[in-house]
N, C-alpha and C positions, 0 to 999 in steps of 0.2 A: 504494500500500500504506500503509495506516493503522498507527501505531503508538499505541496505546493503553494507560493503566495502571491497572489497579483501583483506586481509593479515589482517581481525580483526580477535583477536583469538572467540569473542563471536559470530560472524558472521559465522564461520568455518562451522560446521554443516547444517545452511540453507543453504546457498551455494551451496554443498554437494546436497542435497536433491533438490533444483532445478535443475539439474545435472542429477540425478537418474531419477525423474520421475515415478516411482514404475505404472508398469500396472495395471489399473483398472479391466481389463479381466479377470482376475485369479479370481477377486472377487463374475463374475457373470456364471462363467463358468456351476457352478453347474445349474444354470436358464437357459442357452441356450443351455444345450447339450439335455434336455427331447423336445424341441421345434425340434432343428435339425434330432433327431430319429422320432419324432411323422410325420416326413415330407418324410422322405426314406422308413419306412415303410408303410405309410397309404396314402399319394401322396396326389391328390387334396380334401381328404374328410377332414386332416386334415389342410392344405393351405386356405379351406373355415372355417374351425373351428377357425384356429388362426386368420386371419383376422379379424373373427367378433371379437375376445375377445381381439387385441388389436388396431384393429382401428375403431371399433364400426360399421364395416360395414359388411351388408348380402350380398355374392356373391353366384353365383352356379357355375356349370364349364361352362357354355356356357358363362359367364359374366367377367372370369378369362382375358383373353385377349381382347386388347382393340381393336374393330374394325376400319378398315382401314376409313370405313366413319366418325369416331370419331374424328381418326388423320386429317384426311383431315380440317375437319369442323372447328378445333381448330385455324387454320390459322385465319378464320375470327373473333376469339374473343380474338386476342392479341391485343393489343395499336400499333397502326403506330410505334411509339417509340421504343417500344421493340423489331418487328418485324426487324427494321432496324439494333436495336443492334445486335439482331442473328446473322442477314447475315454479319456483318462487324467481329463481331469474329470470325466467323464460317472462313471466309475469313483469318485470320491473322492468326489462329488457323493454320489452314490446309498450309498456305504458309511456317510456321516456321517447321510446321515438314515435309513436303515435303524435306530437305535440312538433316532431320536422316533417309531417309531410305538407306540400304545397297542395293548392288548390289553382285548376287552369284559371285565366281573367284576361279579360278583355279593356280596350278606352279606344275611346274617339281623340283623334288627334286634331292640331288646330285646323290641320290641311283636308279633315273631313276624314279620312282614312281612320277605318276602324281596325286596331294595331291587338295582339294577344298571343299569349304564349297558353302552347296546349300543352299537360305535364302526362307523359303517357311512360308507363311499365314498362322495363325491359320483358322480353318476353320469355327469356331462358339465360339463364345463368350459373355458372360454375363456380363448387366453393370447395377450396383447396381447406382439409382439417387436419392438422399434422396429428401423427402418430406411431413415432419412431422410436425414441427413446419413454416416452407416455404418452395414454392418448391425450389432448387436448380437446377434451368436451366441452368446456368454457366455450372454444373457439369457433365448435358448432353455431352456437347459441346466437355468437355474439354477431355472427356475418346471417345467419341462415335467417332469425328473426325479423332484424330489420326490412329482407328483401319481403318477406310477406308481408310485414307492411305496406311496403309501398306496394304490392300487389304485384309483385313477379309471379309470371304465370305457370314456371317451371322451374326447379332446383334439382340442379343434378349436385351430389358430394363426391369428393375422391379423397380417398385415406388409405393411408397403406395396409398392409394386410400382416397381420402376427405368424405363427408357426399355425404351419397347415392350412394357409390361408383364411383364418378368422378374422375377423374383424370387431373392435373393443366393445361387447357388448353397453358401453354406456356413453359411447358416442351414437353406436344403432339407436338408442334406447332414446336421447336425444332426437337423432333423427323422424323415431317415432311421434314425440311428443310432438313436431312442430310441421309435419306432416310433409316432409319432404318425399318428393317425387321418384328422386332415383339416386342409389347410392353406389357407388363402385369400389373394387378393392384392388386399388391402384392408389401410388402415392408418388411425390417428388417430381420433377422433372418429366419424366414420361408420364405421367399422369398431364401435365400441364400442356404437354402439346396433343394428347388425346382430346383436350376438351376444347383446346386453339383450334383444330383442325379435323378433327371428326375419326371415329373408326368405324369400322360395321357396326360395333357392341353400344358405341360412344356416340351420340351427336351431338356435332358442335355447337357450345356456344356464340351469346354475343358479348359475354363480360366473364372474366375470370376476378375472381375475388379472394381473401385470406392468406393468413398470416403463411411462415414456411422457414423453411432451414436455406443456406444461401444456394444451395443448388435449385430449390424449387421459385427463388425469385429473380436467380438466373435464367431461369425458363422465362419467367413472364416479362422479362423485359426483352426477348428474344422473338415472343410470338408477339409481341404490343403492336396494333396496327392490323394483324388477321382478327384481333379481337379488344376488348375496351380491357383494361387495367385498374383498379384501385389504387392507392398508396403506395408506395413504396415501403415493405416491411421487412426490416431483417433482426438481428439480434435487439436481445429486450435493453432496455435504456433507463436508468432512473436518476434524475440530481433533484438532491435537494438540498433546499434555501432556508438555511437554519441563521436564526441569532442565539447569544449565550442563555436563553433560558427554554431550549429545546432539549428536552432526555435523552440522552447520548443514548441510553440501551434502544429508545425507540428508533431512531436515527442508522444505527447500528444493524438493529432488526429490518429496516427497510431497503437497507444495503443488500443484506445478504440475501434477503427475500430476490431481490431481482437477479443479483449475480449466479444465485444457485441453479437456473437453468442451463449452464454448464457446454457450452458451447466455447468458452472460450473468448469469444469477441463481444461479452456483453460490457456494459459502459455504467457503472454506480458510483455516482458522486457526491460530495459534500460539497457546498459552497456555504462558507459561514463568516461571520466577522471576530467571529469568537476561536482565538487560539486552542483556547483551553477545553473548549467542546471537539476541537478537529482532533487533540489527543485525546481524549475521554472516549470518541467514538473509533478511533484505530485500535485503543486496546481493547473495546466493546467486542470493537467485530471478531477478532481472535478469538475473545473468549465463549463468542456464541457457537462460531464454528468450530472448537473445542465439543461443546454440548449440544450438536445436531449430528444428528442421525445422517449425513450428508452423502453420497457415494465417493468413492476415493476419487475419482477422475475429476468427477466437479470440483471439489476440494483445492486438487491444482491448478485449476484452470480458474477459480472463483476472484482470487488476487488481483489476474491480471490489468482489468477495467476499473479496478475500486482507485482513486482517486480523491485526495482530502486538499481542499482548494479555503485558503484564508484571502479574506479579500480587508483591504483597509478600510471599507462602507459599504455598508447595505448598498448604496446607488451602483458603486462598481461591481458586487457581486449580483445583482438586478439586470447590469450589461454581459457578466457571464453568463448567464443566464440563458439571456434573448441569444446569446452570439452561437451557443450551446443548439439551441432550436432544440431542445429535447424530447423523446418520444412522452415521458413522465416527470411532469416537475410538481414535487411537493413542496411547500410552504409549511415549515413548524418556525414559526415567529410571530414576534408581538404584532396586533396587525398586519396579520394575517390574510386577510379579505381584502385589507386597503394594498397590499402591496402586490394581491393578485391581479389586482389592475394593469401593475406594470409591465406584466409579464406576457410581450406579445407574440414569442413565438414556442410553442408547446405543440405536443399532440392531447394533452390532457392537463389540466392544474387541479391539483390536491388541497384544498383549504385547510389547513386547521393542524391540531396531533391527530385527533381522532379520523381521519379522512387517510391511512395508507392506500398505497398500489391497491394490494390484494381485492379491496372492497371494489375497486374498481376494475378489476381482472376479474371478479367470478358474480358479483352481486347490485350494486349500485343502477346499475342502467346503461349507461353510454356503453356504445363496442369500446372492446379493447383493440380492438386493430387501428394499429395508428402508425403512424409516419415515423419513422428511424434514421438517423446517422445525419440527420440535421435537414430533414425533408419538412419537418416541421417548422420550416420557416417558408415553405410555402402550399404543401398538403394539408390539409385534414382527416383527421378521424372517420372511419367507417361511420357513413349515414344512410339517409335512405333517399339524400340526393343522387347516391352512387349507384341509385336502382332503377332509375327514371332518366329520361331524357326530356327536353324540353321543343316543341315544335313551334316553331311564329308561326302566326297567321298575317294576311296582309290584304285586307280588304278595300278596294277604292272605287267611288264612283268612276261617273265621267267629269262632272267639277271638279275632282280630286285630283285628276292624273291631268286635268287643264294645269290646274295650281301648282302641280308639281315635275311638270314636262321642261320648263325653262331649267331647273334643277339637273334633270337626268340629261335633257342635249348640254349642257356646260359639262356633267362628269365626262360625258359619252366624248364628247370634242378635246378634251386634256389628255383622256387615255388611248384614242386615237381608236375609237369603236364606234364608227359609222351605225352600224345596223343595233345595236343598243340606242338610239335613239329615234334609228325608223321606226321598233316597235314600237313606241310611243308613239310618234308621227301618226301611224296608219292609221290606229285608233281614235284621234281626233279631226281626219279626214272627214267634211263636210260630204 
């Protein structure tokens, strides 16, 4: 764990580099673009090849998607517990973004022209739910919900498949609950250009959506353009904006909460004005991960992104902050709410002690799919804008297109487009 202070000049550089976040994608680009063409061109014979070679498992096409009496069945081999957690996020989930969807609307403009945007549903869409090292059923929830909101007319999932081709009975179970259409036991990369480009088994979507490991959003920035894209999302990210009367163990535990997803390239930060909390909370974290049950592998890798950043003022650590664009920034400081104002580039802001990640990962409402590696300074967060598309409409008399024909022959005459202004022309032919 690095301790760091704004305005040291040895410090300058890492800083800097925390900041940047240099994409890992470029690195593997050359690895996922032969897997993305082996999937467009040769569809489910090579979706059955890469599976076996990277999840160790035999499919054929009849076994690619998972049957409905599978999804069903899964109900009964989740935990009462977890069963109840679904339905209670799936409920908050769905209540919070009910309050972003648009409604179409129309006006009269001064030129007479009656102007209006039509808000219509994607009509199929693909939701990538990692489930590699755990499943991620949160992730179901948090992408599959919102699209029924807005009224997507089809959801196809793709999640990788366990030993013997299974699939996590409580992400099915999930599936269940939110009525989704069609599930497949595919994952990663090759699952991404299945759903980019279609197989016999698989039909294509018009938007790929959710979270993924960096191979799997290596894919989607490779198929971007055959199909619509979300955020950009890669490893998990947390900083937060503490002053000295934030509980180091809390601070501590919000670190490690994010880091332990164990990948390696994840990013948990402290920015604080407080010296003596940035030590409080380094010897914290040691001693939490001391006392968790953590797997060894994450363990080593958990270090590398933790980060303890002293700033001289609240205001300067307010501009690390923004400059950060973080996927998750928490606020445990005195004013609290007044300094969340400040903070304008995030994929999510946390108010308060009582407001962690976590509540916001499995329970609170808003997706957790959110913008990584400093996208959040110009993405957003999984909505159910990202479900819908918007159409203009463009209504004119013959008054209107009089009043507005002088306009179109000036564009038409600058850009050197004759017949963009005959259209007009012919129309107000006596």
């Amino acid at each position: 764990m690095e301790l760091l202070r704004i305005g040291a000049p040895k410090d300058r550089d890492r800083l800097e580099r925390l900041v940047e976040r240099p994409s890992h994608t470029r690195d593997i680009e050359t690895w996922v673009r032969p897997i993305v063409d082996a999937v467009r061109r040769r569809g489910d014979v090579a979706l059955i090849e890469l599976t076996r070679k990277f999840d160790g498992v035999r499919l054929t096409p009849a076994r690619i998607r998972v049957s409905q009496r599978e999804i069903e069945a899964a109900v009964d081999k989740v935990p009462p517990k977890l069963l109840r957690a679904l339905k209670t996020a799936r409920r908050n989930i769905e209540a919070y973004h009910r309050h972003q969807r648009r409604a179409s609307w129309t006006m009269k403009a001064r030129s007479g022209a009656v102007l209006g945007d039509r808000i219509v549903p994607l009509r199929r869409v693909g939701v990538c739910v990692p489930g590699g090292v755990a499943p991620l059923v949160s992730s179901m929830l948090m992408t599959v919900v919102p699209a029924r909101v807005a009224g997507v007319e089809q959801i196809a999932v793709v999640t990788p498949p366990k030993k013997a081709g299974a699939v996590s009975p409580a992400i099915l179970a999930a599936c269940h609950l939110c009525a989704v259409d069609e599930v497949y036991r595919v994952g990663g990369a090759h699952a991404v250009a299945a759903l980019a480009y279609g197989t016999r088994t698989i039909p294509r979507v018009d938007k790929i959506v959710g979270p993924g490991g960096v191979f799997t959003t290596t894919a989607k920035k490779l198929v971007y353009g055959t199909v619509a894209l979300d955020a950009p999302y890669g490893p998990s990210e947390v900083l937060v904006l503490a002053d000295g009367s934030a509980d180091p163990r809390w601070v501590a535990a919000d670190i490690v909460s994010q880091a332990e997803h164990g990948t390696g390239h994840e990013f948990a930060i402290l920015v604080t004005t407080s010296l003596r909390l940035a030590r409080q909370v380094q010897a914290a974290v040691q001693t939490q991960l001391d006392e968790l049950s953590i797997r060894p592998k994450v363990r080593n890798q958990i270090s590398r992104g933790i980060a303890l950043v002293v700033a001289p003022s609240m205001t300067k650590a307010v501009a690390f902050t923004n400059a950060f664009a973080g996927e998750h920034v928490e606020i445990i400081a005195r004013g609290a709410r007044r300094l969340s104002k400040s903070i304008t580039n995030a994929g999510a802001i946390f108010i308060g002690p009582y407001s962690p990640v976590p509540v916001g990962d499995f329970a609170a409402g808003p997706s957790h799919c959110l913008p990584t590696a400093g996208g959040a300074a110009a993405f957003s967060g999984l909505s159910v804008d990202d479900f819908v598309k918007r159409i203009s409409t463009i209504e004119c008399s013959r008054d209107t297109l009089e009043k507005l024909a002088p306009v179109v022959e000036a564009f038409a005459e600058a850009e050197q487009l004759p017949a963009h202004a005959e259209a007009v022309r012919k129309r107000l032919e006596r």
